[in-house]
N, C-alpha and C positions, 0 to 999 in steps of 0.2 A: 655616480652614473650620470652622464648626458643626458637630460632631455630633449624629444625635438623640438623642443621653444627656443633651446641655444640656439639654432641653424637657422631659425625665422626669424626675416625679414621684411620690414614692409616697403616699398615703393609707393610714389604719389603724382597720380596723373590728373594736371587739371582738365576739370568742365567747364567750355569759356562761351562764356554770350556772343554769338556772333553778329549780334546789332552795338554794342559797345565794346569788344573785345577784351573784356575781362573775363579773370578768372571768376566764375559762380560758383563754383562747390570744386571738392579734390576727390575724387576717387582713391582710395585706398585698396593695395591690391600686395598680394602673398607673393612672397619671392622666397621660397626656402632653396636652403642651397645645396640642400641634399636631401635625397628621395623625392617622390611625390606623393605631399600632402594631400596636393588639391583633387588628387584623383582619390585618398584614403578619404579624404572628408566627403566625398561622392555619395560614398557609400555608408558613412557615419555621421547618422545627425549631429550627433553629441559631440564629436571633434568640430564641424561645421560648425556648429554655433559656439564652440569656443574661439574660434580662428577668430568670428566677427567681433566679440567681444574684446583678441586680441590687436583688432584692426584700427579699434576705435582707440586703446590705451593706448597704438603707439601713435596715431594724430595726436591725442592729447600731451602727449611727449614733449611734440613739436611747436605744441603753443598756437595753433594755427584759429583763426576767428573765422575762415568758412567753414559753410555747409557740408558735411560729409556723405558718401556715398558707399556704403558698404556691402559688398558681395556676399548673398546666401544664396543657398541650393532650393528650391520650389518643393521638394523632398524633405527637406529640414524641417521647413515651416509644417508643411503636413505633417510629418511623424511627431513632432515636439508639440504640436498647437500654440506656437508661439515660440518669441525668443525673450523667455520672463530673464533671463540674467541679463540680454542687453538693456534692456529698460535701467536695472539697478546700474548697472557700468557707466552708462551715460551719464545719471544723475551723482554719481560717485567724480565725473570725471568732470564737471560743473556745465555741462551742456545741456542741450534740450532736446528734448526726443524730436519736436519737428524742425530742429536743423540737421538730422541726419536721414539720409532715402536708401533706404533698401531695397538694392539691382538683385531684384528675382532672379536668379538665374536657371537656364534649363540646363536638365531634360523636364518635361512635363508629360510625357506621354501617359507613365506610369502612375503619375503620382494621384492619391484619390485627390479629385478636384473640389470637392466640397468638405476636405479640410484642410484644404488649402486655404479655400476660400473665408472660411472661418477663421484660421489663423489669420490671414491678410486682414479682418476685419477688428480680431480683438488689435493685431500692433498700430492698425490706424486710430483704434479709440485709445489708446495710448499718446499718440500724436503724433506719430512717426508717418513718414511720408513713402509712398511706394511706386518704385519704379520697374516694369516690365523689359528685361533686360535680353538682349540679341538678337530681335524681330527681324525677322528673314533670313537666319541663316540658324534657329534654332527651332523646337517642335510644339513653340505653344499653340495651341488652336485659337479660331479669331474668336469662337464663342468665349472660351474661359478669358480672353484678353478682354472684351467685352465687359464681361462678369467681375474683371479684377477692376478696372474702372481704377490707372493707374493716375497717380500725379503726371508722370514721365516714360514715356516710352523713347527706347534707344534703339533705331535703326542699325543693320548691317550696313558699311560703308557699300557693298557688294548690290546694297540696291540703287545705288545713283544710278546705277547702269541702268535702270527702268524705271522711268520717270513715273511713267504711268500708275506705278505701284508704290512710288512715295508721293505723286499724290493724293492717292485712295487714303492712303493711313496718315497724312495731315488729315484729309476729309475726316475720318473719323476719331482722329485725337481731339478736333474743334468739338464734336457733338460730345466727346467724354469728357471735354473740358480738361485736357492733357496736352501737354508740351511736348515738344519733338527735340530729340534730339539722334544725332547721327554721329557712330563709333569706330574708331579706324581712319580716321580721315589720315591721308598721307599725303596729296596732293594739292595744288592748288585748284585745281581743277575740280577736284573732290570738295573740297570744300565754295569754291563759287557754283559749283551744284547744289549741296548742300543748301545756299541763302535761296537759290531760286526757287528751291523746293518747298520754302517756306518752316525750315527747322529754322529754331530759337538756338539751339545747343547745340555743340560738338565735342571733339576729344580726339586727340590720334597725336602719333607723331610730329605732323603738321606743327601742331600748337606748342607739343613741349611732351619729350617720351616722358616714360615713369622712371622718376628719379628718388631716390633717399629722402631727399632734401627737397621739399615742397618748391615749385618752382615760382620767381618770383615776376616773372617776364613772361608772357607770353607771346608769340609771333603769331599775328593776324594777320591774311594779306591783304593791301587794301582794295576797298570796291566802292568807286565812284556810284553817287544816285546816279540812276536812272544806265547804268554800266552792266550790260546784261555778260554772261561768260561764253565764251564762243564754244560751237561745236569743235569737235577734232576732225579737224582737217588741215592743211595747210602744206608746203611742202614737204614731197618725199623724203624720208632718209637716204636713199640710195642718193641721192643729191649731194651729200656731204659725207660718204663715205671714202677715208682714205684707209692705204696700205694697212694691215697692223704687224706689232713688233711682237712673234711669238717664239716661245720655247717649248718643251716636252714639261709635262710636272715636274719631271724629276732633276731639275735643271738646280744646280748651288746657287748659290745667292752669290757666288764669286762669277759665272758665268751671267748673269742678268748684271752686274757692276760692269762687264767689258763691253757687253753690246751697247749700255745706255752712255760711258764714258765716251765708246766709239760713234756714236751718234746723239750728238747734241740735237737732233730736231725732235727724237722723240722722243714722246711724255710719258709712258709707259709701257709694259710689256706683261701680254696674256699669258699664262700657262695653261697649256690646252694639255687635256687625253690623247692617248694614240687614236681616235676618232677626229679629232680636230676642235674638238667642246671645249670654249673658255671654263677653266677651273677656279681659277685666282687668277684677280689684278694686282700689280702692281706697280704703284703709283711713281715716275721718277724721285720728285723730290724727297717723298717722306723714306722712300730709301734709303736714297742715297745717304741721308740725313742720319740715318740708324749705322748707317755704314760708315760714315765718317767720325761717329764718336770718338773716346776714349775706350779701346778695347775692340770696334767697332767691326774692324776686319777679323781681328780674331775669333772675336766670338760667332761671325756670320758666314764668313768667306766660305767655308766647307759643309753649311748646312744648306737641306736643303733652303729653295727662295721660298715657297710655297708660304712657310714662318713669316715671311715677311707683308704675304700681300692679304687681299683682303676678298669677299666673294667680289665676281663683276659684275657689274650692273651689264644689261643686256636686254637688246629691244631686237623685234623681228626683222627682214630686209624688207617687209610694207609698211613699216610704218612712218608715222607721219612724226616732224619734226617737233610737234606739240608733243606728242608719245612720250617723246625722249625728252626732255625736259621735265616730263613726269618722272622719271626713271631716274631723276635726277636727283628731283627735289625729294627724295626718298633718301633717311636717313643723316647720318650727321654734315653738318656742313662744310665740317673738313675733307670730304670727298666731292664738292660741287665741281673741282678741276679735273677727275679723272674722266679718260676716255671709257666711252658707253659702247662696249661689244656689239657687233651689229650679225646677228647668227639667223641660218637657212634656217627652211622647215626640220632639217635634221637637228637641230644645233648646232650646227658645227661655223667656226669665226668665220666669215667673209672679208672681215674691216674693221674698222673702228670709226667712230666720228666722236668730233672736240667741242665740247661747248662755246669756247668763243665763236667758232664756227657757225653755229645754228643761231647764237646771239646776234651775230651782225646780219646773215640771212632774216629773221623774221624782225627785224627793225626795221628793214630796207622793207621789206612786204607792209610793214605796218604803215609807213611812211607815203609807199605805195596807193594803201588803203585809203588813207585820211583826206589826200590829195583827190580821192573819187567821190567824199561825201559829200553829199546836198547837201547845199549851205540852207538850206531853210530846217531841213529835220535832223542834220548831222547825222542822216540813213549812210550805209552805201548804195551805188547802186547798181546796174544791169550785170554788171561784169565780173561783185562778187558773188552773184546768187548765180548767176550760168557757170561758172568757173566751179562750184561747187554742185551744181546739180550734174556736170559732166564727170567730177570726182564720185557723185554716190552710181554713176549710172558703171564707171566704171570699175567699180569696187563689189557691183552684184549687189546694191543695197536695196530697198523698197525706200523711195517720199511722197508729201505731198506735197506738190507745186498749186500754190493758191495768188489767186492775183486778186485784190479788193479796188472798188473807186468810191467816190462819193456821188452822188446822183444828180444830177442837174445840176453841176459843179459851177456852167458857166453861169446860169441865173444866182447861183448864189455871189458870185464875183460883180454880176452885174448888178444885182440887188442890195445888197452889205456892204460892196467895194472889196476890194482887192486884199485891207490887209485882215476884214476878218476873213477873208478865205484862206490868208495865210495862217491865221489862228486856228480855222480849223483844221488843214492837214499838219501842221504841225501838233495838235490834241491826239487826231488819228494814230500818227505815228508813234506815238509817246506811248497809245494803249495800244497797238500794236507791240510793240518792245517789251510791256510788261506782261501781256498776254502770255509770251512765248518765251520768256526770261528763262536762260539756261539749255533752253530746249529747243530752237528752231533758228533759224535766219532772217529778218526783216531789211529788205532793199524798198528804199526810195526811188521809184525811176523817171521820175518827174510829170507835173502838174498833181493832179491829184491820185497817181497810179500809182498803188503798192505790191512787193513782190512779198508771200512769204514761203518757205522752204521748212519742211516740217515732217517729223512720223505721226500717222496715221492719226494714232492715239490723240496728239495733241490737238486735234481739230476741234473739238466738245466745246473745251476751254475757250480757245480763239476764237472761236464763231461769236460763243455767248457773249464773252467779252467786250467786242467790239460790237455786233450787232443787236442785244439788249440797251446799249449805252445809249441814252438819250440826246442825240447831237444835235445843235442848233448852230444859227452863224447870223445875226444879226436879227436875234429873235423868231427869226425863222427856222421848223422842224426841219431836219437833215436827217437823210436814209442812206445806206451805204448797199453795196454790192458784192455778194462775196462769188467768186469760182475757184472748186479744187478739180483738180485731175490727180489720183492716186495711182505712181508708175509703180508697179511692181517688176524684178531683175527679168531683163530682156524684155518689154513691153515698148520702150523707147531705146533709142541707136544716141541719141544726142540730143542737145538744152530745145535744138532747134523742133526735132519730133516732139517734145513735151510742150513747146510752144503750140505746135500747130494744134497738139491736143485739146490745150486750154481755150483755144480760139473759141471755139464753138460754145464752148461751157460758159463763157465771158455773156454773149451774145445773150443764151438762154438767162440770164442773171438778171440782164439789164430790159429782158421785158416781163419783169415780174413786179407787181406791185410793193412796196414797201418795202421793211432791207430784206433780202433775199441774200438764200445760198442756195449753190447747186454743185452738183457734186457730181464726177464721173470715175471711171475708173482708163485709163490708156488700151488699146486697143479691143474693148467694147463698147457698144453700141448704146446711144441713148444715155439718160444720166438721171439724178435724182434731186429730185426739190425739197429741200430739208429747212427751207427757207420761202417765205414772200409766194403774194397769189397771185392765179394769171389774171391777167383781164387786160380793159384798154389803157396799158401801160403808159405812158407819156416817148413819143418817138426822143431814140437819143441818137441823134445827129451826128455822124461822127465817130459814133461809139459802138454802135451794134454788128456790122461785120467787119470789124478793125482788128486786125492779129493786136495780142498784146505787143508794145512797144520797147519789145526787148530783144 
């Protein structure tokens, strides 16, 4: 009689330092290949805590000299008060309890919390390390996460999306004395969020799926110091949408060989629903490739094509060409040439668009770009922060448009000389960048005038940042200035209204004592001093009813 241990599995997904790009530890994960275990083991301690024991013998299989990572149920530990058989397996298996971390896993709702919490405390006195596993997309509470006082905590990749809330739980991984890291990563995007957010760790597709065979490579992308990761934005896909080459599902794989022999220009062919829904791509070459074998046509020619293709990647008709590139870089590499489905609100195809396409498009942009930056701060400047404040205004977004200076800029030029002034708005800049790494926009627009473009949230950060820092320039103290105006959707028509808005904010900034901010909101009245006191300011010449310079 079969066991289900014949049918199991294990797969190995590395954990990779995202400040050195190595692998730091391998996750170990259940691949049975028939039934589900992982929902029996849900519900059964005692299978649960064999699985992990089985997770661990088959790492040691592999001979593998990192750190392991092994999946249990928050359940488990409560009902068993430990897992006394993994302690002996480890030491059986020549490791050591603290190279391997135990990814708590929920539900937690149910589970009693204070034997939990027990058990968490007798496998740490063993030496084992403890990691709280799927933070924000599963039910642990922030108290008992608090109380579990982990090694490691593993974000949902699902929260890049809210900056705000990864970095609240840096904030308090630092006070637990706990590490971050983030799960799911599949994009690059996703993961240069990831560094700005301040996680140590990651894992996902991105770096290397779970495979059999412990991976020995893993793909890091690279990120220049001081290389913050841009917002999504950039041009539209509708920009690069052409024709596409479709069929019904039910189309042979003898009819997809006539249309693509009969037209050499195109790279692929959708198979849509009677709705018009891409179903399956597929890909010219590797087609035709399958079709031209030995046997090649007989075995295919009368079946359906549907066998042949693969799901299709597919992005909205708003979105942006960065979008798609996301869409891209998802999944194996051997797909980075297929055409990306371009589908209505319905889903139904519109088009298709081709990557080399969007490839030489946002090169030409980048090139564009590079050719606008101040040559003192390598910022951009006026023209890509209005360009983007006119895409959020027309996309129904809420920002904040904040413009900062430095204060008696020209005394400082004329007191220190010219090039520590350039030392100084070049420091500004630098901690402007970092402030807002990941999460906002920083334009240069020349002398000592900065733009930055930001949600809400992110102001806290920025302010303190820059306006706590101690600035000097030829041994003389230096104060800076900050103005937002927060446009929330329909508050401003264009870059031009959120200028005029700022105008006044600018003004009130610069006759406040010390560094000041001030803050408004777009079509009310009067605004808020969050920064710097009034009194008899020093007149700024020049500066005080001057629209910003953009």
């Amino acid at each position: 009689m079969h066991s289900w241990t014949d049918t199991l599995r294990f797969a190995f997904q590395p954990v990779v330092n995202l400040r050195t790009g190595a692998v730091a530890a391998l996750e170990i994960l259940a691949r049975p290949e028939t039934g589900d275990i992982l929902a029996e083991a849900r519900r059964d301690p005692e299978l649960d805590a064999r699985l992990t024991v089985l997770a661990l013998r088959a790492a040691a299989r592999k001979e593998t000299l990192l750190p392991l990572h092994l999946n249990v149920f928050a359940a488990t530990l409560a009902d068993l008060g430990g897992l006394t058989c993994l302690h002996d397996a480890v030491r059986a298996a020549g490791r050591m309890p603290w190279e391997v971390t135990l990814d708590i896993v929920p539900p937690c709702t149910h589970v009693p919390h204070q034997a939990l919490l027990e058990a968490v405390a007798a496998l740490r006195g063993q030496g084992f390390r403890i990691s709280a596993d799927g933070i924000g997309d599963g039910d642990l509470p922030l108290r008992l996460l608090t109380d579990l006082s982990p090694d490691l905590v593993k974000l949902d990749a699902s929260l890049l999306a809210r900056p705000a809330a990864v970095r609240a739980m840096r904030t308090l991984c630092e006070e637990l004395g706990a590490l971050v890291a983030v799960e799911g990563v599949e994009t690059e995007l996703q993961c240069a969020a990831a560094m700005a957010a301040g996680a140590q760790l990651a894992q996902g597709e991105l770096f290397a799926p779970p495979a059999r065979i412990p991976a020995a490579d893993v793909y890091v992308p690279p990120l220049a110091p001081g290389v913050v990761a841009l917002p999504r934005s950039g041009p539209s896909v509708r920009e690069f949408v052409r024709p596409a080459a479709v069929l019904p599902l039910t189309a042979s794989a003898g009819q997809v060989r006539a249309l693509l022999t009969g037209s050499p220009d195109v790279s692929g062919v959708l198979l849509v629903d009677p709705s018009g829904r891409p179903v399956r791509s597929v890909h010219r070459s590797r087609f035709l490739l399958s079709m031209s074998g030995r046997y090649g046509h007989a075995l295919y020619a009368d079946r359906p094509a549907f066998k042949l293709g693969d799901a299709p990647r597919t992005v909205g008709a708003d979105a942006t060409a960065w979008e798609v590139l996301d869409v891209v870089a998802v999944g194996g590499r051997d797909r980075t040439s297929d055409d990306v489905a371009v589908i209505d609100g319905h889903g139904r195809c519109v088009g298709v668009v081709r990557l080399a396409d969007l490839v030489r498009a946002l090169a030409e942009s980048r090139v564009e770009e590079a050719a606008g930056l101040n040559p003192l701060t390598r910022l951009p400047g006026s023209d890509t922060i209005v360009g983007e404040v006119d895409r959020r205004i027309s996309d129904g977004r809420s920002f904040a448009l904040s413009w900062l200076d430095i204060d008696d800029f020209k005394q400082v030029n004329d007191g220190a000389g010219f090039a520590a002034g350039d030392e100084l708005i070049r420091a500004v800049g630098s901690a402007l960048q970092q402030a807002v790494a990941g999460h906002a926009r920083v334009g240069h627009i020349g002398g000592d005038d900065f733009l930055v473009l930001a949600d809400e949230e992110a102001l806290g950060p920025l302010a303190a940042a820059v306006l706590d820092a101690a600035w000097a320039a030829g041994g003389r103290p230096v104060t800076l200035s900050l103005a937002t105006v927060v446009c929330d959707p329909g508050s401003v028509s264009d870059h031009h209204q959120a200028a005029a808005q700022l105008a006044p904010l600018k003004k009130a900034a610069k006759a406040l004592n010390g560094a000041s901010w001030v803050l408004g909101r777009a079509g009310f009245p009067g605004h808020e001093v969050r920064r710097g006191s009034p009194g008899a300011a020093p007149a700024q010449a020049g500066y005080a009813a001057a629209e910003p310079r953009w």
